[in-house]
C-alpha positions as CSV (number, residue, x, y, z in Angstrom):
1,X,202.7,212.0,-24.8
2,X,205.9,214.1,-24.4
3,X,207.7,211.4,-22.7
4,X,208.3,208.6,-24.2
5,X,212.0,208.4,-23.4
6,X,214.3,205.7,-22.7
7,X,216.7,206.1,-19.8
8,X,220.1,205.9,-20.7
9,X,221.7,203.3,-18.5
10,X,218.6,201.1,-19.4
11,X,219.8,201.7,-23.4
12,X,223.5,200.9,-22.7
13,X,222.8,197.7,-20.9
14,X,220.9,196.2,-23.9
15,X,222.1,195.4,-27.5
16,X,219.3,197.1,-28.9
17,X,221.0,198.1,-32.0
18,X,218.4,198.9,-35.1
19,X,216.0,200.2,-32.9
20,X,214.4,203.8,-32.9
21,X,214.1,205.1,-29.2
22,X,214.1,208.8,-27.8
23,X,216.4,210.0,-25.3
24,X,216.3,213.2,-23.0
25,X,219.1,214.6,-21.1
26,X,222.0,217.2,-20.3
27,X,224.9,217.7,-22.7
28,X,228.0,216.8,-21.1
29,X,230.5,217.1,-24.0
30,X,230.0,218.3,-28.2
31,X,232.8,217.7,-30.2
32,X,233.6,218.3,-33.9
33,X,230.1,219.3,-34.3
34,X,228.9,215.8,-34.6
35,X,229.3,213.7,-31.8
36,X,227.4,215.3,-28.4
37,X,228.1,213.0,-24.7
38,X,224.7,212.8,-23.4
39,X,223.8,212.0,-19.7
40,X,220.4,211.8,-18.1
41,X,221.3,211.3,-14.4
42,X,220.4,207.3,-14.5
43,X,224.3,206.3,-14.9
44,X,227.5,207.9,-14.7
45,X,228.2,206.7,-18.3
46,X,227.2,209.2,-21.0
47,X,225.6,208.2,-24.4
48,X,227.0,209.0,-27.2
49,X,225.0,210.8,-29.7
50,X,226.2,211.2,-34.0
51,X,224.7,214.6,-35.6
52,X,225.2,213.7,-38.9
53,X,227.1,217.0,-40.4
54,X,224.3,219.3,-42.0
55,X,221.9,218.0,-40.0
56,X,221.9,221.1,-37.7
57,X,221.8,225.0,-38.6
58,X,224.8,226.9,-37.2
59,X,222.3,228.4,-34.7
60,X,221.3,225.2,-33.1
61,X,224.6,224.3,-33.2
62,X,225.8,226.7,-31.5
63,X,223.0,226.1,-28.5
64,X,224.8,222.5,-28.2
65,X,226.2,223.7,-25.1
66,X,227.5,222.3,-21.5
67,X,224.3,221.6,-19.2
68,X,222.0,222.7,-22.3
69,X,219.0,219.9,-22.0
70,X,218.3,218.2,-25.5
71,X,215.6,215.3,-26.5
72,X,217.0,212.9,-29.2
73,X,214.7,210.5,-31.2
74,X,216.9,208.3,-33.5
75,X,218.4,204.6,-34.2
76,X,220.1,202.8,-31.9
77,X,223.5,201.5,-34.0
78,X,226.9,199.7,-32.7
79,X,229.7,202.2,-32.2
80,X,233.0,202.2,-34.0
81,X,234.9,204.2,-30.8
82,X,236.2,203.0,-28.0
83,X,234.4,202.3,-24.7
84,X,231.0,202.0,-26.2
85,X,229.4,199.7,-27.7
86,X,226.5,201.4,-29.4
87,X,225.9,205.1,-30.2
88,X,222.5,206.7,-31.1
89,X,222.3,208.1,-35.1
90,X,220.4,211.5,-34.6
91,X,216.9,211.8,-37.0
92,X,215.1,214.1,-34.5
93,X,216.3,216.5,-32.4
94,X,215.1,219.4,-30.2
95,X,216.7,221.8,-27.6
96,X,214.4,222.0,-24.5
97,X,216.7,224.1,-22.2
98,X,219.7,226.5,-23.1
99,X,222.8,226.8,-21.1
100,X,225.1,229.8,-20.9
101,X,228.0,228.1,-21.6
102,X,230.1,230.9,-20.5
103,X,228.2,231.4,-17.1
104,X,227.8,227.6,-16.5
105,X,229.7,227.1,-13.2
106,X,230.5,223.6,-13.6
107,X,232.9,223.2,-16.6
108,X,233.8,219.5,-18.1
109,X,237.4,219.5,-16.0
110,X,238.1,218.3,-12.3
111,X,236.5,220.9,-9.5
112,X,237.4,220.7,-5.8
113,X,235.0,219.2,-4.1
114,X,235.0,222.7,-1.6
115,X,234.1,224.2,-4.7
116,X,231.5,221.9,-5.5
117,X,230.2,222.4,-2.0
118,X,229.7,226.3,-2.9
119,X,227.5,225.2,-5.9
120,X,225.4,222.3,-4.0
121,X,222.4,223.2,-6.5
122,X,224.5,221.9,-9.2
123,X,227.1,219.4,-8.0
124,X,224.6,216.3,-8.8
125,X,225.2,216.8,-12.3
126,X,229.0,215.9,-11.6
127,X,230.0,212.4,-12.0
128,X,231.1,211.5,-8.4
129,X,227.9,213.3,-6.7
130,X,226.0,211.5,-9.1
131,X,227.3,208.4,-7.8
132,X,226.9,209.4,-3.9
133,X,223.6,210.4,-4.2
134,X,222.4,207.2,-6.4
135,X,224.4,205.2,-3.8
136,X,222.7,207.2,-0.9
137,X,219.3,206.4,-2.5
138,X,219.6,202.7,-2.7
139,X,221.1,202.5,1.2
140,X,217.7,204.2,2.2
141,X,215.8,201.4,0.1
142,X,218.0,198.6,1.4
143,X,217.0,200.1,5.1
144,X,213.0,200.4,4.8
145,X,213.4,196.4,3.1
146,X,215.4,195.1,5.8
147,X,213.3,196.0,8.3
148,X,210.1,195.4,6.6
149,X,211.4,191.9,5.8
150,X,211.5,191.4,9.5
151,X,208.1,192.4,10.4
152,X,209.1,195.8,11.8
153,X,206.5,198.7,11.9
154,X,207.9,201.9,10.3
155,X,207.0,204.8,12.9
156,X,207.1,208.6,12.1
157,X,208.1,210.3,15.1
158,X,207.5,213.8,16.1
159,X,209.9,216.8,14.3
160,X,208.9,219.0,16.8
161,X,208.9,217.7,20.4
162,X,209.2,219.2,23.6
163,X,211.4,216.3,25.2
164,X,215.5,216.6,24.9
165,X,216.1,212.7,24.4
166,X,219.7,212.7,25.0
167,X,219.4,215.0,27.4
168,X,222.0,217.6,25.4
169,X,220.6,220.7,25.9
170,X,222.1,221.5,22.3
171,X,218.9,222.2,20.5
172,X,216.7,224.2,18.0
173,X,214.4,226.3,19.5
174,X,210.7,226.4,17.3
175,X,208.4,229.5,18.7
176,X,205.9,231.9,17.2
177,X,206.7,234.5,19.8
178,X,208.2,237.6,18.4
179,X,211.9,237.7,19.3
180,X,212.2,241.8,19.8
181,X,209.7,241.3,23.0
182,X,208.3,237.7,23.6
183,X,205.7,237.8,26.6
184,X,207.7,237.5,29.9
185,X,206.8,236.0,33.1
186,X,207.3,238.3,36.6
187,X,210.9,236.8,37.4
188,X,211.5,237.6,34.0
189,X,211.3,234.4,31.6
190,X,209.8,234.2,28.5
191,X,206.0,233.5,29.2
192,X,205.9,230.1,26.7
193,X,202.1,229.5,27.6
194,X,201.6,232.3,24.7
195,X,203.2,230.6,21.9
196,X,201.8,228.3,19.4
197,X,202.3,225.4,21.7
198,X,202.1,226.8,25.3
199,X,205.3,225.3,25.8
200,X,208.5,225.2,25.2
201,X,209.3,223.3,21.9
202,X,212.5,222.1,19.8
203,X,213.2,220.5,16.8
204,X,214.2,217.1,18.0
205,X,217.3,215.7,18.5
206,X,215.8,212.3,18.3
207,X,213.0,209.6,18.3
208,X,214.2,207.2,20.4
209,X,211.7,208.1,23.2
210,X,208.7,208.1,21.1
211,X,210.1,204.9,19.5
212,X,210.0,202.9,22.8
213,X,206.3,204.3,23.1
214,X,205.9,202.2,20.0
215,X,208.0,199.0,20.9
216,X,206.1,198.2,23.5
217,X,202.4,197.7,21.6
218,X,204.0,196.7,18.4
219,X,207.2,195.0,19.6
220,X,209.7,196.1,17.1
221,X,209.3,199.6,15.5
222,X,212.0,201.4,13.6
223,X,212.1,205.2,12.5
224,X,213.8,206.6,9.7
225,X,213.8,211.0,9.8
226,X,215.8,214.3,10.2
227,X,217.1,215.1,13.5
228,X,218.8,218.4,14.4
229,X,221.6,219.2,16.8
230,X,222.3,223.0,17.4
231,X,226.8,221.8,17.7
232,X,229.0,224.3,17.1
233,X,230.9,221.5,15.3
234,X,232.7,222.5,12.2
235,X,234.1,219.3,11.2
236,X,234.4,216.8,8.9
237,X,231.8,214.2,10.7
238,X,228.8,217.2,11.9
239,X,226.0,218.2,10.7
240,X,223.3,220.3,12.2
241,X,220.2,218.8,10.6
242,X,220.7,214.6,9.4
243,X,218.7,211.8,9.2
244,X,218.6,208.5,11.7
245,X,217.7,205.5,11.8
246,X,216.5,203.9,15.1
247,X,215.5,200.7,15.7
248,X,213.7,200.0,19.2
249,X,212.5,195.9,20.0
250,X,210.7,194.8,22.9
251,X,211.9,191.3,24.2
252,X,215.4,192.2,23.7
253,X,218.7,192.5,25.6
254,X,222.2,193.9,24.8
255,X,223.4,191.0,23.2
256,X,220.2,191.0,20.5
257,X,220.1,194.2,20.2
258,X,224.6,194.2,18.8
259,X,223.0,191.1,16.7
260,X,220.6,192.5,15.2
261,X,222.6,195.8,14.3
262,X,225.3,193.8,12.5
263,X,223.6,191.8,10.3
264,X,221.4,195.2,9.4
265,X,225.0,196.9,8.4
266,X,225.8,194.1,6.7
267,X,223.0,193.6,4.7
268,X,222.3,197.4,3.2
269,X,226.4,197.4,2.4
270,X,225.8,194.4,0.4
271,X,222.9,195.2,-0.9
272,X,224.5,199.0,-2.1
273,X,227.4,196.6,-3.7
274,X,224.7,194.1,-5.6
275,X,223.0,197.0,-7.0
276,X,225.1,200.1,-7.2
277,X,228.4,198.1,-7.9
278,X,229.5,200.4,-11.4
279,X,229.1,203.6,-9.0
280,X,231.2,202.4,-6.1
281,X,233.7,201.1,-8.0
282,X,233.6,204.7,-9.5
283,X,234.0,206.2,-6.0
284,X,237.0,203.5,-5.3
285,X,238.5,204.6,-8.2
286,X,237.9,208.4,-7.1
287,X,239.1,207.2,-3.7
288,X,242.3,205.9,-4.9
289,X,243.5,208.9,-7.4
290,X,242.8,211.3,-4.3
291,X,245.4,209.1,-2.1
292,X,247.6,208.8,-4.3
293,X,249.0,212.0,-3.3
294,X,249.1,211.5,0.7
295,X,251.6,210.4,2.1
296,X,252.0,206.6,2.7
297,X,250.9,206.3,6.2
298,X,247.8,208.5,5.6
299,X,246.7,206.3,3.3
300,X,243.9,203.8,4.0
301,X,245.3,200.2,4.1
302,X,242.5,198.4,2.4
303,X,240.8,199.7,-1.2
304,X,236.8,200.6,-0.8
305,X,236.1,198.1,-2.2
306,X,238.4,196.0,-0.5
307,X,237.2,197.2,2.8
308,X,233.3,196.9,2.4
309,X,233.8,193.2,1.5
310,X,235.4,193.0,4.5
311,X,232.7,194.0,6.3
312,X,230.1,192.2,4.4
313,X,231.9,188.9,5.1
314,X,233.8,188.9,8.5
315,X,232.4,188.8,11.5
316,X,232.6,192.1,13.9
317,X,235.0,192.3,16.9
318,X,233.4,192.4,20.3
319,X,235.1,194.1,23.5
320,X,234.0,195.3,26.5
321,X,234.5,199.1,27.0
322,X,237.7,198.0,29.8
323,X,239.1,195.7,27.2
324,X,239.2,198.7,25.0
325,X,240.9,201.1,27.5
326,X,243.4,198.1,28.1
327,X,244.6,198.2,24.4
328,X,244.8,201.4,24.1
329,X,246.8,202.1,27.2
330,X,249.3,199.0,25.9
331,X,249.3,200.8,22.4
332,X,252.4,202.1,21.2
333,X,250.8,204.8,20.1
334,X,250.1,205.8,23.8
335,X,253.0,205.0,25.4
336,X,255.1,207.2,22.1
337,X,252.2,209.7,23.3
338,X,250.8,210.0,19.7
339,X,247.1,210.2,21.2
340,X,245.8,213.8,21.3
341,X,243.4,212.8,24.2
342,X,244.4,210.8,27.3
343,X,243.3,207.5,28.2
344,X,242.0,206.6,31.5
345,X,239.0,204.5,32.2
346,X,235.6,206.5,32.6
347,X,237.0,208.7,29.5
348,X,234.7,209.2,26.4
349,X,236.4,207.8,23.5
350,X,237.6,209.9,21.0
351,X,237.6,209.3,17.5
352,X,241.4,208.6,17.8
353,X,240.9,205.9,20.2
354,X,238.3,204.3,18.4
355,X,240.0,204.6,14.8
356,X,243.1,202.9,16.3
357,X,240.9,200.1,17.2
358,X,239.7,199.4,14.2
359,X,242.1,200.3,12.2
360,X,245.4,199.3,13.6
361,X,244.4,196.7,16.0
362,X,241.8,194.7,15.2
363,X,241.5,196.2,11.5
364,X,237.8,195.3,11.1
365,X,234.4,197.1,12.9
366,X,234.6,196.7,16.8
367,X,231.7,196.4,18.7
368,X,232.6,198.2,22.3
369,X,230.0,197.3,24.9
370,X,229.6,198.1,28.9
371,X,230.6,201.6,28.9
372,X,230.7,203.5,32.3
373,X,227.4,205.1,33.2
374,X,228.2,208.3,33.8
375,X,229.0,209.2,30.3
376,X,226.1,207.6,28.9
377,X,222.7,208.3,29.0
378,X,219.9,208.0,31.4
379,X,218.1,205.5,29.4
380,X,220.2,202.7,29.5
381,X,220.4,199.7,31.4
382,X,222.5,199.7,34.6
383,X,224.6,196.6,34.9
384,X,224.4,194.5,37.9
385,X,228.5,195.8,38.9
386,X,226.7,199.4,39.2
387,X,229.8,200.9,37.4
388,X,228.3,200.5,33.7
389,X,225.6,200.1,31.5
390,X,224.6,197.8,28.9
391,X,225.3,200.2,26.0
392,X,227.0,199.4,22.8
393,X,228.8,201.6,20.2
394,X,230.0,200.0,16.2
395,X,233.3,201.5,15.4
396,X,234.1,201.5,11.7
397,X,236.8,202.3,9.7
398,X,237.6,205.5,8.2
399,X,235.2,207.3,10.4
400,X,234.9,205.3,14.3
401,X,231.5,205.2,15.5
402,X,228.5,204.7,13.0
403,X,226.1,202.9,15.4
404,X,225.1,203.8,18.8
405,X,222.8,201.7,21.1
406,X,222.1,199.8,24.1
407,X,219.4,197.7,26.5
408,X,217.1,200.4,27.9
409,X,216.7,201.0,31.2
410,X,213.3,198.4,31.9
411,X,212.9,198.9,35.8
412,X,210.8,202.1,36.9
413,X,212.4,202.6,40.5
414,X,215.8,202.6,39.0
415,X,215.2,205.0,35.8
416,X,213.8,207.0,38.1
417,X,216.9,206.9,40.4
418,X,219.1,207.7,36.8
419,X,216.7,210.6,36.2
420,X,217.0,212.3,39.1
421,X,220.8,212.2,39.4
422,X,221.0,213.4,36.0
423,X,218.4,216.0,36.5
424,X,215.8,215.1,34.1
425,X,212.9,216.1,34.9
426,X,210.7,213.3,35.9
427,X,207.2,215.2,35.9
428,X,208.0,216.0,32.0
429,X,208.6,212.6,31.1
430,X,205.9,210.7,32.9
431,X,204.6,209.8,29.7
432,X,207.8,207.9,28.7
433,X,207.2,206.3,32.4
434,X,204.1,204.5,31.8
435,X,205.6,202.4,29.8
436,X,207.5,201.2,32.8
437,X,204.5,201.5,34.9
438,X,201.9,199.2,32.4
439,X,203.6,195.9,31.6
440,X,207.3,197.1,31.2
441,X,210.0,194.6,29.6
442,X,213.0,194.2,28.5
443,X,213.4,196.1,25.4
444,X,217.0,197.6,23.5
445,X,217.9,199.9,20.6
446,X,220.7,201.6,18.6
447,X,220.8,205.1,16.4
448,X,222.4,205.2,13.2
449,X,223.7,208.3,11.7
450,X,222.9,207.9,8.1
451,X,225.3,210.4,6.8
452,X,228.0,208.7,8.1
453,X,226.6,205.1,6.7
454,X,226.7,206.5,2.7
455,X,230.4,208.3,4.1
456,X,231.6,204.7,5.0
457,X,230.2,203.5,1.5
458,X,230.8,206.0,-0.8
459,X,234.5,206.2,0.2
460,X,234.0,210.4,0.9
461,X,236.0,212.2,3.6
462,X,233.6,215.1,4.3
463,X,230.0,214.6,5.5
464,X,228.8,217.7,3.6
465,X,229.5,215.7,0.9
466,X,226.9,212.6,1.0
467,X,224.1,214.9,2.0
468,X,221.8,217.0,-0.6
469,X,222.3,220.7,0.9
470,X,224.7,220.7,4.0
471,X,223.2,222.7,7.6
472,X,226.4,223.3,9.1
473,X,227.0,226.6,11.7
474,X,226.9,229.7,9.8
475,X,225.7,227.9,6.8
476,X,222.0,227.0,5.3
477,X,222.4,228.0,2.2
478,X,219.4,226.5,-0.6
């Protein structure tokens, strides 16, 4: 068997010195023809391999180049330099890959991270995505056991629907039809009953719908996929295509559904911090350098670290959406106008407003609630003042709102009502109806942007930067 290797952060977390074992892995550093830094993706921490000199041919030397992949087979001895505490002693050894070490893109120095972004293929091999992405691994782990623990049922919802959940209009169009002279109808519009569907479809913008379809046989249901908005958002918080995680629970109101979604943030941050601790601290550490050269009041007031113990351990601030509005209007930051967007109630909340909650107010996660209808969906529940809705938003630090959620809308007459003076189509969505119609109760659920989760934990500023290959306007590269 070719593979009989020993992962390297398994090795350095032993003391198995005067034992033979065979590594694999990327060269990350050769210096003075002996000693070659070895990494193999399972740590950020390289293993130091000793060519003894004459070991090696001056070709094969020469091959010991950046990203060149190599398989070691030697003994496992205690190392005389600093920062390790054992080395491996070289008795095989065997070049599986080459690496032009001229046309290598990714030199052992510091790269920009827009740089890095340019060479996405690559940028794992770097010690900070490295980090992100094992981090990003263990929060989707930490998700599917939390809600397995609880008895959830893990749904996969449709990719390509013909519903527009959110009722955005901002979508993907999917179609066979040829798009130099799709079929029309007389007035003119494109004849749909002639592509692959016979209708209109879209890549969907999420699975909330689908997921109440499910709450109410199974009771609580939870889906974990790729949605896709068609924003022409270039920021630092967009993407076009990212994954979500939505809950939906039958039997459930506003106040259990704001329960349960802060003990489920709390629990995957801790559990990130119990079992990727070396690579956050890492990404603190990144965090902190990078700051350094901001000026004092862009810089965040708590370390990473320091701010996802916080969260882990204190309990999250709850406000109604007109408690909100009333601190921000009494902020000195609106009354010295330092607010790009005004604040009136009925406003959407920009990420201003709800960074200045977290951050300089309350400084801890805020749990807004009761927003005004008519900039929220027409899903959720109206309140009995006719004004708002039982809706909830979790505002976090660094980045505002992470979760978004609320008590669905359980009586038919008066989702109905919502439809109609929303213009959404009720004959399209009679399906979503029934479950109104056949035993209806009352049932809540929140969305959680993934991205912006592993941005919260890893410490990173762009969202382009915690996920594998970025699908942002003008740009799908890989």
């Amino acid at each position: 068997m070719f593979n009989k290797r020993v992962k390297i952060k398994d090795l350095l977390a032993t003391d198995a010195t005067g034992q033979e074992v065979t590594v694999m892995g990327w060269v990350r550093g050769f210096r003075n023809n002996q000693f070659i830094a070895l990494n193999d993706g399972s740590t950020n921490n390289n293993l130091q391999v000793v060519v003894e000199l004459g070991m090696l041919d001056e070709t094969t030397l020469k091959r010991i180049t950046t990203s060149a992949s190599i398989k070691v087979t030697g003994e496992v001895v205690p190392s005389l330099g600093k920062g390790q505490k054992l080395e491996l002693k070289a008795k095989t050894f065997e070049i599986l890959g080459d690496s032009d070490a001229e046309a290598y893109p990714i030199q052992p120095k510091k790269h920009s991270l827009e740089f890095l972004r340019e060479k996405a293929h690559l940028r794992f091999r770097t010690n900070t995505f490295g980090a992100v992405f094992r981090v990003r691994h263990t929060l989707a782990f930490a998700i599917h056991k939390f809600f397995h623990e609880k008895g959830f049922v893990y749904m996969h919802t449709p990719i390509i629907t013909a519903s527009d959940a959110e009722g955005a209009g901002e979508m993907f169009r999917v179609t066979t039809l040829p798009f130099d002279n799709p079929p029309r109808n007389e007035d003119g519009t494109i004849d749909f009953k002639e592509d692959f569907f016979g209708k209109s479809t879209n890549l969907t913008v999420s699975g909330q719908l689908e997921g109440e379809l499910g709450a109410t046989a199974f009771g609580e249901i939870y889906t974990f996929g790729p949605t896709f908005r068609a924003e022409n958002s270039n920021t630092a918080r967009h993407l076009a295509e990212f994954w979500m995680i939505e809950p939906e629970m039958a039997f459930c109101d506003l106040e259990d559904n704001m329960n349960l979604a802060e003990e489920f943030i709390r629990y995957i941050i801790k559990y990130a911090l119990d079992h990727n601790r070396e690579d956050i601290e890492f990404l603190a550490q990144r965090l902190a350098d990078e700051e350094k050269s901001l000026p004092q009041d862009k810089r965040s007031e708590m370390g990473l670290l320091e701010k996802l113990d916080f969260v882990v351990n204190n309990q999250f601030e709850r406000i109604t959406y007109t408690e909100a509005i009333d601190i921000l209007l009494q902020s000195p930051a609106y009354k010295k106008k330092k607010f790009q967007y005004d604040v009136k109630w009925g406003i959407d909340m920009q990420s201003e407003h709800e960074r200045y909650l977290v951050e300089k107010h309350f400084k801890k996660p805020v749990i807004v609630t009761n927003y005004p209808k008519d900039i929220k969906a027409f899903y959720m529940r109206v309140n009995d003042d006719g004004k708002t809705v039982a809706a909830m938003d979790i505002l976090a630090p660094g980045i505002g709102e992470i979760v978004g959620g609320s008590q669905r809308e359980e009586r038919l007459d008066v989702l109905t009502s919502r439809m109609a003076d929303m213009h959404v189509p009720v004959e399209e969505l009679s399906w979503y109806l029934d479950t109104r119609r056949f035993g209806t109760v009352p049932h809540a659920g929140f969305g959680l942007g993934f991205e912006r989760l592993v941005l919260f934990v890893t410490g990173m500023t762009n969202i382009r930067d915690v996920i594998a290959f970025p699908r942002t306007p003008k740009n799908a590269e890989f």
